[in-house]
C-alpha positions as CSV (number, residue, x, y, z in Angstrom):
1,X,-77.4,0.3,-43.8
2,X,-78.0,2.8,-40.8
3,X,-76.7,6.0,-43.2
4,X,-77.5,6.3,-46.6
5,X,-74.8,4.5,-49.1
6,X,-71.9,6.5,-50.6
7,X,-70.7,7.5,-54.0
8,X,-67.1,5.7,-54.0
9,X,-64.4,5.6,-55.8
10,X,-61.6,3.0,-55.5
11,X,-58.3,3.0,-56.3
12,X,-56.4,-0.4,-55.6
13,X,-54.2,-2.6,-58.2
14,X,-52.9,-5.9,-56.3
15,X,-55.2,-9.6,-55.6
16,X,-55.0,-7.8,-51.5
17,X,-57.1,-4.9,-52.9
18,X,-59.8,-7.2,-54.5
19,X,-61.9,-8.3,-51.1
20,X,-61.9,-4.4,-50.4
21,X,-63.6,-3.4,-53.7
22,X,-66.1,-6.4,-53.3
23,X,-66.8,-5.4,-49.5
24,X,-67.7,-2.2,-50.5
25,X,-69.7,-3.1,-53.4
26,X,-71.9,-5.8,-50.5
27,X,-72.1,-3.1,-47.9
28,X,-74.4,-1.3,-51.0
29,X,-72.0,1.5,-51.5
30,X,-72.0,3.1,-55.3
31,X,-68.8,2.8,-57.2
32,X,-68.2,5.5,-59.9
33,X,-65.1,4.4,-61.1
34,X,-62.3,1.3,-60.3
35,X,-58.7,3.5,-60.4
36,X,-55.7,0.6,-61.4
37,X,-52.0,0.7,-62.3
38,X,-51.5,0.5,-66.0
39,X,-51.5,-3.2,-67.5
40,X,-48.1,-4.5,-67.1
41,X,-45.9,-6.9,-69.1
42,X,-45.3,-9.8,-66.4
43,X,-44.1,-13.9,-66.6
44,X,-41.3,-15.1,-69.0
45,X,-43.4,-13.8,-71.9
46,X,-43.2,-10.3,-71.1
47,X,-47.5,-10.5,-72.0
48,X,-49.0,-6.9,-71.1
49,X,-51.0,-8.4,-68.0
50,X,-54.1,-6.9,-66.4
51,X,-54.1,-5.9,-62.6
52,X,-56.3,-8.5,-60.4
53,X,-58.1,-5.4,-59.3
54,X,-59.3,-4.4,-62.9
55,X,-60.0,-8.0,-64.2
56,X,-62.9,-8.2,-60.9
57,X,-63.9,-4.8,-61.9
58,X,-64.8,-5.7,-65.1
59,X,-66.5,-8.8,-64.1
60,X,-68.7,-6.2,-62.2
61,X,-69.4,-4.5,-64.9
62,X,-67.5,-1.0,-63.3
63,X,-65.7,2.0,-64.7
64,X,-61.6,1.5,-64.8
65,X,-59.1,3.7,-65.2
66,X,-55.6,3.6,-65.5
67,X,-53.6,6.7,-65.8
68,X,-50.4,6.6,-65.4
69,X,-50.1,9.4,-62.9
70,X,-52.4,11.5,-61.4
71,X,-50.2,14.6,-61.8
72,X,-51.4,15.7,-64.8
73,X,-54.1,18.5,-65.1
74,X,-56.5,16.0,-67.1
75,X,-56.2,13.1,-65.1
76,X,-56.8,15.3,-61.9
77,X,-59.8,16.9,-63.7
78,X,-61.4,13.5,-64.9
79,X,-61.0,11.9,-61.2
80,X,-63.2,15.3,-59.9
81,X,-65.6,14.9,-62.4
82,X,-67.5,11.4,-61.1
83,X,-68.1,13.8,-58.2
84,X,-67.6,11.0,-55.5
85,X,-67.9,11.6,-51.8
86,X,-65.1,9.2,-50.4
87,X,-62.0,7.9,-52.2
88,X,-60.7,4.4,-51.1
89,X,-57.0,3.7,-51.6
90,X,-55.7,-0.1,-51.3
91,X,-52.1,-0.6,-52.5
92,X,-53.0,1.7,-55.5
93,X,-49.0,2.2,-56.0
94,X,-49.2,5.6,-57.3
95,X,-49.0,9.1,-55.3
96,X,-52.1,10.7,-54.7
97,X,-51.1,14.6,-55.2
98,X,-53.0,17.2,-52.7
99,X,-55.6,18.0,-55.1
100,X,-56.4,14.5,-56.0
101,X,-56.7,13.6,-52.1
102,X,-59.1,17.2,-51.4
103,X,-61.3,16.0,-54.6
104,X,-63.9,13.7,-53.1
105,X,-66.3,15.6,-50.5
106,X,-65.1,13.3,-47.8
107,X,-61.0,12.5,-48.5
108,X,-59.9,9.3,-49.1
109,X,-59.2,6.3,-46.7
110,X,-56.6,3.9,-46.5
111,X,-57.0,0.3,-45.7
112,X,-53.2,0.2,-44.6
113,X,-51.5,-4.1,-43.4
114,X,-49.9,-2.8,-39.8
115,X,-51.0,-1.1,-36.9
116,X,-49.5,2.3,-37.3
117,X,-47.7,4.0,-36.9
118,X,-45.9,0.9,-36.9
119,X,-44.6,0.0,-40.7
120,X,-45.0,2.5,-42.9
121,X,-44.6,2.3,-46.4
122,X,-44.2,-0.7,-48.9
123,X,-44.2,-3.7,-47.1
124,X,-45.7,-4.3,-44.0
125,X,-46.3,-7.5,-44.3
126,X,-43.0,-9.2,-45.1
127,X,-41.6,-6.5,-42.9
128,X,-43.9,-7.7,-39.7
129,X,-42.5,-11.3,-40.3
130,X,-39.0,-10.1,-40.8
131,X,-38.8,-8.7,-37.6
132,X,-40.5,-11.4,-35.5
133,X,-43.3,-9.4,-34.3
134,X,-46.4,-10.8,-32.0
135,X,-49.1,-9.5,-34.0
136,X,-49.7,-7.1,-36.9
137,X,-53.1,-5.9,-37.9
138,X,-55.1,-3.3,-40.5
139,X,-55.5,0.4,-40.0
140,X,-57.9,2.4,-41.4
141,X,-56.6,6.1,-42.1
142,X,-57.4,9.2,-43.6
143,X,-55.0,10.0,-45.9
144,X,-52.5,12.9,-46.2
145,X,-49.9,14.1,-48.1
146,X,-47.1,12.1,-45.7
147,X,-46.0,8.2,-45.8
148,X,-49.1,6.5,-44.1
149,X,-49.2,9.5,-41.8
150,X,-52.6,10.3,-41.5
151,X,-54.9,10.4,-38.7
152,X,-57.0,7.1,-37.9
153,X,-60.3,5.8,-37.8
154,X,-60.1,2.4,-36.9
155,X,-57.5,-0.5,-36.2
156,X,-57.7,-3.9,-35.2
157,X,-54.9,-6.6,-34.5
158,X,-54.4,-10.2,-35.5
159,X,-51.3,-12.3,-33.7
160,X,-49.2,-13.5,-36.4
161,X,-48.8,-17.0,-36.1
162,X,-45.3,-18.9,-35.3
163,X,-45.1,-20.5,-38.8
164,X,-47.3,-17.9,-40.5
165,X,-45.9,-16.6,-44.4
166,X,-46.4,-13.7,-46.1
167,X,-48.8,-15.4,-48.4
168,X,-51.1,-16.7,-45.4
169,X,-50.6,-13.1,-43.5
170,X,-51.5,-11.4,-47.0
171,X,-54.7,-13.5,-47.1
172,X,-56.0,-12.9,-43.5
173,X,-54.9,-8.8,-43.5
174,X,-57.0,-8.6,-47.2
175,X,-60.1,-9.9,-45.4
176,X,-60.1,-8.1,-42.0
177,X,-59.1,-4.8,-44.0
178,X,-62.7,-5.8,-46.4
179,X,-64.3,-5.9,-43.5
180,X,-62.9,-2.8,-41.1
181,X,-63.0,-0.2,-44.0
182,X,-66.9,-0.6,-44.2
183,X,-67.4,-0.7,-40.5
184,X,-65.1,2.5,-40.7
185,X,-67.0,4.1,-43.0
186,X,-69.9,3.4,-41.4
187,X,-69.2,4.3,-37.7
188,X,-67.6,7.8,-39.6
189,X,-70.7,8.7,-40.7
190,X,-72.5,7.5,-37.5
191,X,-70.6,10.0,-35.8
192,X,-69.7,7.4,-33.5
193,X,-66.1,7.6,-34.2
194,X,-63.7,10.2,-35.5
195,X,-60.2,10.3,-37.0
196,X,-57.5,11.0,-34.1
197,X,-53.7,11.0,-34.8
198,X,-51.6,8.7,-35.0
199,X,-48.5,8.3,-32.0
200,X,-45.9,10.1,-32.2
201,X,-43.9,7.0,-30.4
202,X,-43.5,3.6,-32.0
203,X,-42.9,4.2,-35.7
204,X,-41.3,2.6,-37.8
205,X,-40.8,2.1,-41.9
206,X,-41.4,-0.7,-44.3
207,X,-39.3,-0.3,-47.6
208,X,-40.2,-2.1,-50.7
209,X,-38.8,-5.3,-50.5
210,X,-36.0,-6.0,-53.0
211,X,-34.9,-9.4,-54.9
212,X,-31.7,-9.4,-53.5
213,X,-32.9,-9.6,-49.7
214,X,-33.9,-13.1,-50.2
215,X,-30.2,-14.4,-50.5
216,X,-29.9,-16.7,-47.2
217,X,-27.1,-15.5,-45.3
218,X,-26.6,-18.4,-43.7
219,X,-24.3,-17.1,-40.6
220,X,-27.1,-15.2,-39.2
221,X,-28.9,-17.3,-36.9
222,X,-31.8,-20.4,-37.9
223,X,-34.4,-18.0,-36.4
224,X,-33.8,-15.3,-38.6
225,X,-33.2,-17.7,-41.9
226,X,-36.8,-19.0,-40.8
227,X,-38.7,-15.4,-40.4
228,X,-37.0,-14.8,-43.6
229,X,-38.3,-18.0,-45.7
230,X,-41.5,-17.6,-44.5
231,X,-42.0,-13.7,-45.1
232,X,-40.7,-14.1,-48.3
233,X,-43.2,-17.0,-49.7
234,X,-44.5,-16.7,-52.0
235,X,-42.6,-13.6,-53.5
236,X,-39.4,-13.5,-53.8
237,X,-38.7,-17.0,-52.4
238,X,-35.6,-17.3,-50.1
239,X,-32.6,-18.8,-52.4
240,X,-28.9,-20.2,-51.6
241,X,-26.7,-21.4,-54.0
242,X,-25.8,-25.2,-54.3
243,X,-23.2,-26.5,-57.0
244,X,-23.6,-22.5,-58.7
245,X,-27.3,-23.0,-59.1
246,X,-30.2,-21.3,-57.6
247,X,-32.2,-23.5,-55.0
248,X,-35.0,-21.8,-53.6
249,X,-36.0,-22.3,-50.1
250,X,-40.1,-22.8,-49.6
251,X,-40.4,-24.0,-46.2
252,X,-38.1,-24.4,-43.5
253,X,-38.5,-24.3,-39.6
254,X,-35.6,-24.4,-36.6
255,X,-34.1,-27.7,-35.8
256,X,-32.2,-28.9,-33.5
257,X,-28.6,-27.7,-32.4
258,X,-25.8,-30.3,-33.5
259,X,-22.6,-29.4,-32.2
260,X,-19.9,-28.4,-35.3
261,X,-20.8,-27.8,-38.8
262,X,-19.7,-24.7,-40.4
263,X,-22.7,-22.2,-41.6
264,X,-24.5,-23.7,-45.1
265,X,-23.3,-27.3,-44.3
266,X,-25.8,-29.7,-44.6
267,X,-25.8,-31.4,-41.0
268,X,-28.5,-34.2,-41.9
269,X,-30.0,-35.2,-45.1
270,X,-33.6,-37.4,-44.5
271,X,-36.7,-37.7,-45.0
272,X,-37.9,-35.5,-42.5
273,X,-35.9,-32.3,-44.2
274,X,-32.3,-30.9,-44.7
275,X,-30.8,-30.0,-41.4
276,X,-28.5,-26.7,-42.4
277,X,-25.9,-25.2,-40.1
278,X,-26.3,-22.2,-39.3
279,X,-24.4,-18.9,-37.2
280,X,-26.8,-19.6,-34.4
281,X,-28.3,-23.3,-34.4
282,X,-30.0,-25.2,-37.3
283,X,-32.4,-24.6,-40.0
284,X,-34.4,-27.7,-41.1
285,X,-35.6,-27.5,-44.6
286,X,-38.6,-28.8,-45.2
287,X,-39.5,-27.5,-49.0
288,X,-37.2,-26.8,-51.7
289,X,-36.7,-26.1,-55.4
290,X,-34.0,-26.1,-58.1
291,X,-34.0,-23.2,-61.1
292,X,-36.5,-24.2,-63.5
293,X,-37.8,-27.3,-61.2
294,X,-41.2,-27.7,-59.7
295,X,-40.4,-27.2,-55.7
296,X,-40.6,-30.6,-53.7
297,X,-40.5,-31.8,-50.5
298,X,-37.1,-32.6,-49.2
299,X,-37.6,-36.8,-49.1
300,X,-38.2,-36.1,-52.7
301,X,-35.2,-33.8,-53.5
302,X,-33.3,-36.2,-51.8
303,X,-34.4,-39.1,-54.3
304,X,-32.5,-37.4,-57.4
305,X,-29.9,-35.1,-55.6
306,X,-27.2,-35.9,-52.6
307,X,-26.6,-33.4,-50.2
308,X,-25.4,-35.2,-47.7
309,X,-22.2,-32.8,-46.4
310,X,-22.7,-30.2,-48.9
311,X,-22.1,-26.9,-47.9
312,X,-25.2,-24.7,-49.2
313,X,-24.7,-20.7,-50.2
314,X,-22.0,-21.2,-52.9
C-alpha cells in the first residue's frame, strides 16, 4: 500500500457486509474489533442465530462485539477504547450516536447500495428495482448524524439489468462496495480525493421493506408485478392467493397481451409458464411455489395442479 495501513474497526451484521470486512482485511488494514447485531432467534425453530458478519469474524480469529445499542455510557466507552483511526459501517442496523461517529481519529465511512442521494435509508436495493431504474451503484460516505446524509468520497454505478433480482443486485453491490471502500480509503489518505456534499437535487428515500408489500396486486400493470417479483427474490417472495393458500411467485417476466381476461385470471397454462392477466397486459410466470412446497417450475406445477381459468389473488 502507498500509505501506511489503518487501525479499523467494522461494524456490519448482514452476508452484504461480509466481502467488505474481508476487503479490508486483504488491502492489509488492522481490525481492532468486528461490531454485529445481537444473535438473533431466526427459521421455524426460533434457534438464537449468529449474524453472517460475526461467524467470518470468528473464522478470522477477530474481536466481536455485540451491544445492543451504542447509547449507553459503557458501550460508547469500550468502542473508544481500541483507539481506532477509521470506523467502517455496512448495514450495521443500529444508530451510531454523535459521540460514537467522533470516536475514531478519522470518522467512520459508509459503504451505502445507491448512488446518493438517491435512496436513502433501508432498502436501496429492492427499492432501485421497484422503481425501474437504469442503474444503481455504491457510495462511499462519511457519515453524519442524518439518514445517509453525509458528504461523499467516492461512487460508482452499475446498470441494473432487465431481469436482474434483488438477490443478484445484492451480490454484485456487496463486491463493488468491497472493492470502492478500500480504494476510498486509500485515495483519502492520498489526498487525492476529498469528501464533497452530497446534491441537494435528486433525493429520494428507501423505507424498510415490509412483508405485506409482496401481496401481488394484480390490477397494476405486468411491468410493475415483474419489478416487484424480481426485487423481492429472495426475501419476501412475491405471493397471491390461489384456492385460500399462499403461492409464492419466484420468477415471472411480461408476456404477451391477450385480449379479455379479468386481472388474476390465468390466460394460458403450459409448459412454457402461467400467462396471468393483469391491469395493464400479461405476466407470464415462470417459477412458482405452494406454502410448505419446494418452488418448481411452472411445467412442473402444472403436472399436479390445474390452473387452467383460475383466477389468481383470492
Amino acid at each position: 500500500m502507498s500509505q501506511p495501513p489503518l487501525r479499523l474497526l467494522f461494524a456490519g451484521t448482514p452476508e452484504f457486509a461480509v466481502p467488505a470486512l474481508d476487503g479490508l482485511l486483504a488491502a492489509g488494514h488492522g481490525l481492532c474489533a468486528v461490531y454485529t447485531q445481537p444473535d438473533r432467534p431466526a427459521g421455524r425453530g426460533r434457534r438464537l442465530t449468529q449474524s453472517p458478519v460475526k461467524l467470518r469474524a470468528l473464522e478470522l480469529g477477530l474481536t466481536v462485539e455485540q451491544p445492543a445499542n451504542l447509547k449507553s455510557l459503557e458501550a460508547r466507552q469500550r468502542l473508544a477504547s481500541f483507539g481506532a483511526d477509521l470506523l467502517v459501517v455496512v448495514a450495521y442496523g443500529l444508530i451510531l450516536p454523535p459521540e460514537v461517529l467522533a470516536a475514531p481519529r478519522l470518522g467512520c465511512l459508509n459503504i451505502h447500495a445507491s448512488l446518493l442521494p438517491r435512496w436513502r435509508g433501508a432498502a436501496p436495493i429492492q427499492r432501485a428495482i421497484l422503481a425501474g431504474d437504469a442503474h444503481t451503484g455504491i457510495t462511499i460516505m462519511r457519515m453524519d448524524a442524518g439518514l445517509d446524509t453525509g458528504p461523499m468520497l467516492l461512487a460508482e454505478a452499475t446498470p441494473i439489468d432487465p431481469r436482474e433480482t434483488g438477490g443478484s443486485l445484492h451480490d454484485r453491490l456487496a463486491g463493488l462496495g468491497a472493492r470502492l471502500v478500500v480504494e476510498a480509503i486509500g485515495q483519502w489518505l492520498g489526498g487525492t480525493i476529498q469528501p464533497r456534499a452530497q446534491p441537494a437535487e435528486g433525493v429520494t428515500y428507501a423505507p424498510k421493506i415490509r412483508k405485506e408489500e409482496a401481496i401481488i396486486d394484480w390490477s397494476q400493470p405486468a411491468v410493475a408485478i415483474d419489478r416487484q417479483v424480481r426485487a423481492f427474490n429472495p426475501w419476501p417472495v412475491a405471493e397471491t392467493r390461489w384456492r385460500g393458500e399462499q403461492l409464492r411467485i419466484w420468477a415471472a417476466g411480461t408476456g404477451p397481451n391477450p385480449s379479455g381476461g379479468e386481472p388474476g385470471r390465468v390466460l394460458q397454462a403450459s409448459a412454457d409458464g402461467l400467462l396471468v392477466a393483469t391491469g395493464d397486459g400479461a405476466l407470464r410466470v415462470e417459477t412458482l411455489q405452494l406454502a410448505g412446497r419446494r418452488p418448481t417450475t411452472a411445467a412442473e406445477f402444472l403436472n399436479a395442479h390445474d390452473l387452467a381459468g383460475a383466477r389468481l389473488g383470492e
